[in-house]
NUNU-234810 format. One record per atom (N, C-alpha, C, O): atom name; x, y, z. Coordinates in Angstrom, 1 decimal. Layout:
N
@at CA u X v Y w Z .
...
END
This chain:
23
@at N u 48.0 v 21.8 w 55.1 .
@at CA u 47.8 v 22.1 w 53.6 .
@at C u 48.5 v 23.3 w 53.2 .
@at O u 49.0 v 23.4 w 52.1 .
@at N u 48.6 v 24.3 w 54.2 .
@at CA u 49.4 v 25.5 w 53.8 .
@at C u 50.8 v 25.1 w 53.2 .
@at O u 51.3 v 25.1 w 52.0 .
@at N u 51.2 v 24.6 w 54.4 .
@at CA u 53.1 v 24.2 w 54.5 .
@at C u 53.1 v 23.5 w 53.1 .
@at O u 53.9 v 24.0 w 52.4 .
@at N u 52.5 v 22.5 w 52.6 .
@at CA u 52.4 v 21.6 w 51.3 .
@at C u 52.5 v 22.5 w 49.9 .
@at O u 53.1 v 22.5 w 48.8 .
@at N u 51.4 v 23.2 w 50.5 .
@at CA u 51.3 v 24.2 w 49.0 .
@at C u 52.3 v 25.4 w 48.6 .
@at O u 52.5 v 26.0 w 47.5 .
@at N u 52.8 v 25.4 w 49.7 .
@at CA u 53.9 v 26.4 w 49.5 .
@at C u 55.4 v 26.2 w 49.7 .
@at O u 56.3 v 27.1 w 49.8 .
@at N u 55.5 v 24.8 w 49.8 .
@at CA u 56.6 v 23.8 w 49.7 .
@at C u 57.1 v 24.1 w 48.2 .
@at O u 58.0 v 24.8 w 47.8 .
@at N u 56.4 v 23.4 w 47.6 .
@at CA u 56.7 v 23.1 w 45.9 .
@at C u 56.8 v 24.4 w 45.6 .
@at O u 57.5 v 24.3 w 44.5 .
@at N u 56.6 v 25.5 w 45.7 .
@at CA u 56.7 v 27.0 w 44.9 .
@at C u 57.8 v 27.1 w 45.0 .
@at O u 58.6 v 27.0 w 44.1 .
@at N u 58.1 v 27.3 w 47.0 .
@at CA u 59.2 v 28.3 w 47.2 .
@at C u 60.5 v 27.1 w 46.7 .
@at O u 61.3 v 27.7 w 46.0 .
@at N u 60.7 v 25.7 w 46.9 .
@at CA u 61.9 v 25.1 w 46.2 .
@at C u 61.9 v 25.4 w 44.7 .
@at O u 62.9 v 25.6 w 44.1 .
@at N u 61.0 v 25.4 w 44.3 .
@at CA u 61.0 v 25.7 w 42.7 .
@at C u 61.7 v 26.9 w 42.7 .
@at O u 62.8 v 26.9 w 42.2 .
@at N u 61.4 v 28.3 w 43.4 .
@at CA u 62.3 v 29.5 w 43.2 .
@at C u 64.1 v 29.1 w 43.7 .
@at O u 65.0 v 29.6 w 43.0 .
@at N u 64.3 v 28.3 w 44.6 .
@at CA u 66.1 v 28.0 w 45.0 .
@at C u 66.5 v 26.8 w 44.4 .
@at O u 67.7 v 26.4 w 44.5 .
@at N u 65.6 v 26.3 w 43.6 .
@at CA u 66.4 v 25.2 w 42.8 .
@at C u 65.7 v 25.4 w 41.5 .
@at O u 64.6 v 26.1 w 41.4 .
@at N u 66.1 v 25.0 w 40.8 .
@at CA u 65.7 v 24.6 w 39.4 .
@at C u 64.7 v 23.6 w 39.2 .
@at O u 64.4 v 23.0 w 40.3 .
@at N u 64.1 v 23.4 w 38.3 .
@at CA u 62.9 v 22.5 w 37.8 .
@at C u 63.6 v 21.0 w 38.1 .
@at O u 63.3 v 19.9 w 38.7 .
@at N u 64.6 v 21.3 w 37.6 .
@at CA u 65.7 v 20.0 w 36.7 .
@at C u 65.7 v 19.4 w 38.1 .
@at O u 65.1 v 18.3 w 38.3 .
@at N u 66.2 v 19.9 w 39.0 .
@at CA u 67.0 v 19.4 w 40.4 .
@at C u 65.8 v 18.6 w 40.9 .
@at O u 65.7 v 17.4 w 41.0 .
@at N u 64.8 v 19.8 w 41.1 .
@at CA u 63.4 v 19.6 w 41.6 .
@at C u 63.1 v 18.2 w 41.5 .
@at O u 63.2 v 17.4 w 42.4 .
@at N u 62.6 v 18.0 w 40.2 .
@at CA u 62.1 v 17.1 w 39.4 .
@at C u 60.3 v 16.9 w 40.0 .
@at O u 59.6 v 15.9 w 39.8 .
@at N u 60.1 v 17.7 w 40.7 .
@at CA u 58.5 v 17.5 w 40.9 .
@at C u 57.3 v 17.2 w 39.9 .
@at O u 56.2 v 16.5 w 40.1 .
@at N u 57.9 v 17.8 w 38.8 .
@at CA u 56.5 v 18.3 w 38.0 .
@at C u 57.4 v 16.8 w 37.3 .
@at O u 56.9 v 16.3 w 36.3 .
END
């Protein structure tokens, strides 16, 4: 659960939302 939750932060900070496209 750690590794998951702190997946999506830290790529959010080295990429952009756009790239991302998570959210």
């Amino acid at each position: 659960m750690a590794p998951t939750a702190f997946e999506p932060p830290r790529v959010d900070m080295m990429t952009p939302k756009l790239d991302h496209g998570d959210e």
